[in-house]
DSSP file (Angstrom, degrees, kcal/mol; ACC not computed):
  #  RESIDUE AA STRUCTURE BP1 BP2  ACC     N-H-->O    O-->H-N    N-H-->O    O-->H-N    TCO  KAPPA ALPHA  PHI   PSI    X-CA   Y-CA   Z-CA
    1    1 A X              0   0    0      0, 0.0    53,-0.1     0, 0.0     3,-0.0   0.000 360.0 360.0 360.0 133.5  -17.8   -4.0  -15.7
    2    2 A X     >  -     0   0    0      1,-0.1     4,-2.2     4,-0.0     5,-0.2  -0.211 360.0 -97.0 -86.5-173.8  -15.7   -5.3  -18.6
    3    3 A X  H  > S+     0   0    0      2,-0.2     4,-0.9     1,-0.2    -1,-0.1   0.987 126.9  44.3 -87.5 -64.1  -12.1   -6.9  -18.8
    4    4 A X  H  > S+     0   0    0      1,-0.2     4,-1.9     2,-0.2    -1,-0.2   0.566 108.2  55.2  21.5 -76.4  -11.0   -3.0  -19.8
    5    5 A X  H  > S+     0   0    0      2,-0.2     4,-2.6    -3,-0.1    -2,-0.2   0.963 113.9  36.5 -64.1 -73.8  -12.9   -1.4  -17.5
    6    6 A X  H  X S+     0   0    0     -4,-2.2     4,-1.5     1,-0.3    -2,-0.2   0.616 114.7  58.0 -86.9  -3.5  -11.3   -3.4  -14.3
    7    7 A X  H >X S+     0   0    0     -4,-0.9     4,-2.0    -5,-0.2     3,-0.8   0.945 110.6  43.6 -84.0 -56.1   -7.4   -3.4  -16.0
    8    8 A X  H 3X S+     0   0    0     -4,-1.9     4,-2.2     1,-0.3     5,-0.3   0.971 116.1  52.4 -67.7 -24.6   -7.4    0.4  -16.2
    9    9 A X  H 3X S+     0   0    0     -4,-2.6     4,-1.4     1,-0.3    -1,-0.3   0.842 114.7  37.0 -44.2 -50.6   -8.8    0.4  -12.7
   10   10 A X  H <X S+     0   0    0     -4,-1.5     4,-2.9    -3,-0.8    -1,-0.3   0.616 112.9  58.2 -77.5 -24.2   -6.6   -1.5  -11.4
   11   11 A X  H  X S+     0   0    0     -4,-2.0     4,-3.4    -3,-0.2    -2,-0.2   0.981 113.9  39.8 -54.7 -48.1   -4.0    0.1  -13.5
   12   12 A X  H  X S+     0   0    0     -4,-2.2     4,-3.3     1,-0.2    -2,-0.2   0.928 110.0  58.4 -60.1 -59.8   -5.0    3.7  -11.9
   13   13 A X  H  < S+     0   0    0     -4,-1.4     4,-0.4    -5,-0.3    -1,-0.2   0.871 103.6  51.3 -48.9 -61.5   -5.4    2.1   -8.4
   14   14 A X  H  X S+     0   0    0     -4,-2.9     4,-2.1     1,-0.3     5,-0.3   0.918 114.0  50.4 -41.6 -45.2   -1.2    0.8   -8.7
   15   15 A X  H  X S+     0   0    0     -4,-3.4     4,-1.3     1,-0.3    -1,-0.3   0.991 106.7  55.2 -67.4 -36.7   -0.4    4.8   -9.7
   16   16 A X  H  < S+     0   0    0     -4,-3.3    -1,-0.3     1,-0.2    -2,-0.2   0.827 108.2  41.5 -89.8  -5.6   -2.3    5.6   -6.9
   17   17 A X  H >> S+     0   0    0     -4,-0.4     3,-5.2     1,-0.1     4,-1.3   0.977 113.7  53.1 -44.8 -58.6   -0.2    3.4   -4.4
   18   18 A X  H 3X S+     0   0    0     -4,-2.1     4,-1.2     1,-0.3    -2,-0.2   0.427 101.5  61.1 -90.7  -0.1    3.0    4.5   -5.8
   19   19 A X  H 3X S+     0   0    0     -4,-1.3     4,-1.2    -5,-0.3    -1,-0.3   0.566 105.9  47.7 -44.0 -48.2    1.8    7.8   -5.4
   20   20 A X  H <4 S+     0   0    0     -3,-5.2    -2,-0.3    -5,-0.2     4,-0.3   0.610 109.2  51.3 -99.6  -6.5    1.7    7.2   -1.7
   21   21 A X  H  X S+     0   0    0     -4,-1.3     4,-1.5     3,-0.2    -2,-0.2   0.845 106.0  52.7 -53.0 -57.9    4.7    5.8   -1.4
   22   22 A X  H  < S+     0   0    0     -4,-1.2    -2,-0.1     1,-0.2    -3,-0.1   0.935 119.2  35.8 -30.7 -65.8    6.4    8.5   -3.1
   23   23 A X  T  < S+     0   0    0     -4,-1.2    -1,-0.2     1,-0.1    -2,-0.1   0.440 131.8  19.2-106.3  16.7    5.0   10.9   -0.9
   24   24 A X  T  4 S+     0   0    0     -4,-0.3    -3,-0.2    19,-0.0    -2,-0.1   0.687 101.7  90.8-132.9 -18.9    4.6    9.6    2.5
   25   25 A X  S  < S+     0   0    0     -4,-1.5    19,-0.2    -5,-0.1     2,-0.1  -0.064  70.7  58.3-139.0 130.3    7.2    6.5    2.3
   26   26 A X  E    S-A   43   0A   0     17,-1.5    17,-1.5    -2,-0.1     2,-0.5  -0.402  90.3 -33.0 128.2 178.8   10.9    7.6    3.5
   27   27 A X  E     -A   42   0A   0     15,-0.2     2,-0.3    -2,-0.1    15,-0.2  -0.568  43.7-169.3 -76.5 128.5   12.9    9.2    6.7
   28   28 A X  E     -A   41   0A   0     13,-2.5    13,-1.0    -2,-0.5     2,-0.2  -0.772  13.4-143.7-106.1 157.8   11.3   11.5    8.7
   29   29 A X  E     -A   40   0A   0     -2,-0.3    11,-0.2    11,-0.2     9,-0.1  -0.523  19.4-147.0-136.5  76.8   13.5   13.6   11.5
   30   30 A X  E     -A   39   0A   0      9,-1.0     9,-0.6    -2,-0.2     3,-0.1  -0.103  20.2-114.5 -11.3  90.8   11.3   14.1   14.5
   31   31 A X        -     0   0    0      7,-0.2     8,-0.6     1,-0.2     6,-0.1   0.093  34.3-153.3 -19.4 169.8   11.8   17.7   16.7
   32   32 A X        -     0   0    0      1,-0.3     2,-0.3     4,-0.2    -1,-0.2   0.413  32.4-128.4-123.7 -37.8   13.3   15.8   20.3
   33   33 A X    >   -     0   0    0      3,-0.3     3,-1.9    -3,-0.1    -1,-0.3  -0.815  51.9  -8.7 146.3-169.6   12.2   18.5   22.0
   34   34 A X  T 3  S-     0   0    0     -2,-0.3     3,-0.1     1,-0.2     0, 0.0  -0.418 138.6 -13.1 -39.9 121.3   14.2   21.0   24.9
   35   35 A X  T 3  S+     0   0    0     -2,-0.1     2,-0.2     1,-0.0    -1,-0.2   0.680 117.3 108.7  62.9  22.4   17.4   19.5   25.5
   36   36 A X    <   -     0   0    0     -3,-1.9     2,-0.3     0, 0.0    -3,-0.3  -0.680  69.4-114.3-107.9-176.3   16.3   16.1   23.8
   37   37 A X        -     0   0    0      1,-0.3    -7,-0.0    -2,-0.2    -3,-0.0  -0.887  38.5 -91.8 -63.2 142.7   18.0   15.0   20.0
   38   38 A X        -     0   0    0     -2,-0.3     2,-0.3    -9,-0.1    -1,-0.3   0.171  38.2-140.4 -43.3 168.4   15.9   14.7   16.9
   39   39 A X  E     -A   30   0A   0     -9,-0.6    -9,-1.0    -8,-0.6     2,-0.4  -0.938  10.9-148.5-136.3 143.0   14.6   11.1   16.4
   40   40 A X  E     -A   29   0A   0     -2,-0.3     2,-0.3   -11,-0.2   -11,-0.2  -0.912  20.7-169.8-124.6 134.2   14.7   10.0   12.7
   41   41 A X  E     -A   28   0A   0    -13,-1.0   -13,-2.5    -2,-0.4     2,-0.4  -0.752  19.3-132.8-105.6 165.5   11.8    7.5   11.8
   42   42 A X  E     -A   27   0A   0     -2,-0.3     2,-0.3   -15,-0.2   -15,-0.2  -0.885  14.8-158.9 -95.2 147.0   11.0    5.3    9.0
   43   43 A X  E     +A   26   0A   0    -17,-1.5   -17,-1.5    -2,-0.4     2,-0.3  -0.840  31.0 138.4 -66.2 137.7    7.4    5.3    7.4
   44   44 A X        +     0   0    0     -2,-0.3     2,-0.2   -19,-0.2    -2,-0.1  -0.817  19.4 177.4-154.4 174.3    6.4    2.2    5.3
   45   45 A X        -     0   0    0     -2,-0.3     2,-0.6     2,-0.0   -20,-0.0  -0.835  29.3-125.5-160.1 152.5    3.0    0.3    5.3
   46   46 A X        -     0   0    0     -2,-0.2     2,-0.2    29,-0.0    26,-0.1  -0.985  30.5-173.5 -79.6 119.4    2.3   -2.6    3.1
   47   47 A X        -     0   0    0     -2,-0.6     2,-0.4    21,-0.1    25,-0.1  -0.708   8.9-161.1-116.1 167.0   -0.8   -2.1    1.1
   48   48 A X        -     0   0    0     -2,-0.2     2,-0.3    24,-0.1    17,-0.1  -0.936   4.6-153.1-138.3 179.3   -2.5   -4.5   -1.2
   49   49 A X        +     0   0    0     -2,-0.4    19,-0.4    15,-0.2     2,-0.3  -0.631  17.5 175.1-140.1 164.1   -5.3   -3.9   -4.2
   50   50 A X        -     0   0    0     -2,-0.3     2,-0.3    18,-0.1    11,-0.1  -0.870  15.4-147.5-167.1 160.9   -7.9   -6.6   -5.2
   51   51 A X        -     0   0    0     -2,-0.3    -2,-0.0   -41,-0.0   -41,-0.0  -0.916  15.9-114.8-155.3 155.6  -10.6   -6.2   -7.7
   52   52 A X        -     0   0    0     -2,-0.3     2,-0.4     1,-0.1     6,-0.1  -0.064  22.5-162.4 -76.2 158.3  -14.1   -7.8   -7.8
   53   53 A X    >   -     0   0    0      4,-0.2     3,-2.3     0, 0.0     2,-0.4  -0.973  38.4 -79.7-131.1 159.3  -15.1  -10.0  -10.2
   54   54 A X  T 3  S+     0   0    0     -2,-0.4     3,-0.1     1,-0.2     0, 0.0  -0.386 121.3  16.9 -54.5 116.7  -18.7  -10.9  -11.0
   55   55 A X  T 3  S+     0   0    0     -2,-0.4     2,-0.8     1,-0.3    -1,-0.2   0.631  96.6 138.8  86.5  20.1  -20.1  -13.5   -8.5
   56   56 A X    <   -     0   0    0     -3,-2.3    -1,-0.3     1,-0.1    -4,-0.0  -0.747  45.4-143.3 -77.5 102.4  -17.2  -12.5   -6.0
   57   57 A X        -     0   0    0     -2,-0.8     4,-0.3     1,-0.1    -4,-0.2   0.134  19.1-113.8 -63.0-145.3  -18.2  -12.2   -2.6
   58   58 A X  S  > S+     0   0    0      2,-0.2     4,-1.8     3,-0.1     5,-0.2   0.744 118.8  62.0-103.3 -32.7  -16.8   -9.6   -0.2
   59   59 A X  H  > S+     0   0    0      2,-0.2     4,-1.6     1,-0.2     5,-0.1   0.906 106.4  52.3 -65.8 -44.3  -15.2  -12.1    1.8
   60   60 A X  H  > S+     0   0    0      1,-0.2     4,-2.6     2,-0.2     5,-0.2   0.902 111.7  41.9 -56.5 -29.9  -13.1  -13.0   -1.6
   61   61 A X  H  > S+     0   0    0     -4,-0.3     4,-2.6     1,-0.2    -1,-0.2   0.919 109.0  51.5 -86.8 -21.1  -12.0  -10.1   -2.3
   62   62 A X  H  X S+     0   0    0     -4,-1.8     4,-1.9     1,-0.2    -1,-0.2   0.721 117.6  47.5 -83.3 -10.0  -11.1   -8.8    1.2
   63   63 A X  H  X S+     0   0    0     -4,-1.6     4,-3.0    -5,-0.2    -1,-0.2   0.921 108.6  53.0 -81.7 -22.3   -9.0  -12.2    1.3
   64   64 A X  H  X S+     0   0    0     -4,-2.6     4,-2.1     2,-0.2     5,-0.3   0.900 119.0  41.6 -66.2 -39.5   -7.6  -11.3   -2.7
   65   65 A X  H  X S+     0   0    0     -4,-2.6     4,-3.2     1,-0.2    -1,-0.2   0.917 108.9  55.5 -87.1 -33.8   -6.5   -8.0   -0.9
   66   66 A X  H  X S+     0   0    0     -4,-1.9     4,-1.3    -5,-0.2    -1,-0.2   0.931 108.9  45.5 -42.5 -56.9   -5.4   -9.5    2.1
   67   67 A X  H >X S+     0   0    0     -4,-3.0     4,-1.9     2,-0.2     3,-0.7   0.917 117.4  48.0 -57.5 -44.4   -2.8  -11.9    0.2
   68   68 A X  H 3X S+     0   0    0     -4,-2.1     4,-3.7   -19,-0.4    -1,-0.2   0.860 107.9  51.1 -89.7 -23.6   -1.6   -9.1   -1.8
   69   69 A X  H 3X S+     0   0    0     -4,-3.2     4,-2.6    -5,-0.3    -1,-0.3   0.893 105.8  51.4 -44.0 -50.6   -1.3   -7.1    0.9
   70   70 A X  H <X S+     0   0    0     -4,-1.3     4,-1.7    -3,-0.7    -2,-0.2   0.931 111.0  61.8 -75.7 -48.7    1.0   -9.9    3.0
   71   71 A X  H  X S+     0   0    0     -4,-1.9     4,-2.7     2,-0.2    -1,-0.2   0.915 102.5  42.0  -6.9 -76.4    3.2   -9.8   -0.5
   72   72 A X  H >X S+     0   0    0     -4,-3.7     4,-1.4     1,-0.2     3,-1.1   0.985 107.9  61.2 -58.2 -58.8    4.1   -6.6   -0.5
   73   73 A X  H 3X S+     0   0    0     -4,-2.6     4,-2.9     1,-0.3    -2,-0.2   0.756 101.4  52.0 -10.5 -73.8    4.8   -6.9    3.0
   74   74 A X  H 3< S+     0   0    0     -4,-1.7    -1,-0.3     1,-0.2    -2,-0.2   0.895 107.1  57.5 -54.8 -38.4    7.4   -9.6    2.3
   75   75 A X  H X< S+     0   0    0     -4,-2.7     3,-4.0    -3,-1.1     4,-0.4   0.908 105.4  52.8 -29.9 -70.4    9.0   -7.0   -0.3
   76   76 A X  H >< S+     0   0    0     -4,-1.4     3,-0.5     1,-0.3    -1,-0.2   0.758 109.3  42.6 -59.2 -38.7    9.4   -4.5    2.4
   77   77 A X  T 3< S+     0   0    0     -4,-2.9    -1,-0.3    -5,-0.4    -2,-0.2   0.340 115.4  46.7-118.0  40.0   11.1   -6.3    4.7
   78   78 A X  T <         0   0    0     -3,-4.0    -2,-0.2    -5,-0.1    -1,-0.2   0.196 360.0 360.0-124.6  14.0   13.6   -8.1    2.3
   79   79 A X    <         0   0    0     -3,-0.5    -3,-0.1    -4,-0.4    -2,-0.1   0.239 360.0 360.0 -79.9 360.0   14.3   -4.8    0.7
């Protein structure tokens, strides 16, 4: 795969977090039930993207996705 190839990929991959962010990301307001009051949650998740490179094991990359993962993660909860 060429240097091209794996930028829009990765490009595509970012739209398709912010995609799930967009649309699952935010307050939700929870029935409470008979005689209970609504309960309002948050959703968030920190996710993270990696992409292979030639002569990458698997173990690198699930650690590349791991770190980017623990990133975002700091965002979210200094946001």
């Amino acid at each position: 795969m060429n240097s091209s190839c794996c930028c829009h990929a990765m490009r595509l991959a970012r739209l398709h977090t912010n995609r799930i962010r967009e649309w699952v990301f935010g307050k939700y307001t929870l029935e409470g039930g008979e005689g209970k009051k609504p309960l309002e949650v948050r959703v968030e998740a920190a996710m993270g993207l990696a992409e292979w490179h030639a002569g990458d094991t698997m173990e690198q990359v699930i650690a590349s996705a791991d770190a980017a993962m623990y990133h975002d993660k700091k965002k979210l909860t200094h946001a």
